[in-house]
N, C-alpha and C positions, 0 to 999 in steps of 0.2 A: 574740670569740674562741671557738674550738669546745671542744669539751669535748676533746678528741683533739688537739689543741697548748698543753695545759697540762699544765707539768711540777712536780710536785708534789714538794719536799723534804722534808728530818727521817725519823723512824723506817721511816715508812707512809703510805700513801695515804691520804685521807679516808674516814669509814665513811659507809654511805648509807643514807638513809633513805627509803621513799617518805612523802611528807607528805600525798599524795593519788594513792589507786593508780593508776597507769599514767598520769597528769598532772605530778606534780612533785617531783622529790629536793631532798637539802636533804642537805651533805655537812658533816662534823663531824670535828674531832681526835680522833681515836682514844684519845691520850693524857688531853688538859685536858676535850674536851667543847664547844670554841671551834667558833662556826658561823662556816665556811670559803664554802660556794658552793653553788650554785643552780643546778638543771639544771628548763625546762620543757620540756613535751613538744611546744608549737607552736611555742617560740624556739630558734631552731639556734644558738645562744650561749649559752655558760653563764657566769653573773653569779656573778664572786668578791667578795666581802667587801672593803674595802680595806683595812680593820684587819686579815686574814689575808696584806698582802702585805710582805714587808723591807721590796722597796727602790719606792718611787712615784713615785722622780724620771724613768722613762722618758718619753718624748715618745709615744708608742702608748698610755700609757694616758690617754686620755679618760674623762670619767665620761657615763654616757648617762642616767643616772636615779640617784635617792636615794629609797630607800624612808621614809618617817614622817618626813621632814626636820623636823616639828618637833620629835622627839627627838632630834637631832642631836648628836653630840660637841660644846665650843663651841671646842676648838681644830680642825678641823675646818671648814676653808673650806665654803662653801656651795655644791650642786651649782646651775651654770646651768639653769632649765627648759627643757631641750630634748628632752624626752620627757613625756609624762603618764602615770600610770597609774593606776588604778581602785585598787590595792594597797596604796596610800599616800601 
């Protein structure tokens, strides 16, 4: 999903932050402080959090990666490995 067909509810948009200049933001609640989503600079998709989303019952949302899966929620199905990443 691109960053540009995410519509973003409640008061305000996310606040950004770069995490690593001109590589990679990392978007936050303006309000609580809760980390929302992930924009890098070589992935044309930006990775939402899935504890920032209501509703998960959609059919479009697939999970593609789970970052530190061994800190995992333990309600919190487990993502199938069909990605890898160096990140976690």
């Amino acid at each position: 999903m691109g960053f540009e067909t995410v519509t973003w509810t409640g008061e305000s948009e996310p606040t950004w932050y770069e995490t690593f200049e001109g590589e990679a933001k990392r978007g936050f609640c303006p309000t609580c402080g809760s980390r929302l989503a992930a924009i890098d600079s070589d992935i044309p998709e930006i990775g939402i959090n899935v504890t920032a989303l209501d509703d998960t019952s959609g059919p479009d949302l697939v999970p593609i990666h789970a970052s530190f899966p061994d800190n995992a929620v333990h309600w919190l199905p487990p993502v199938p490995e069909t990605e890898h990443s160096t990140a976690g």
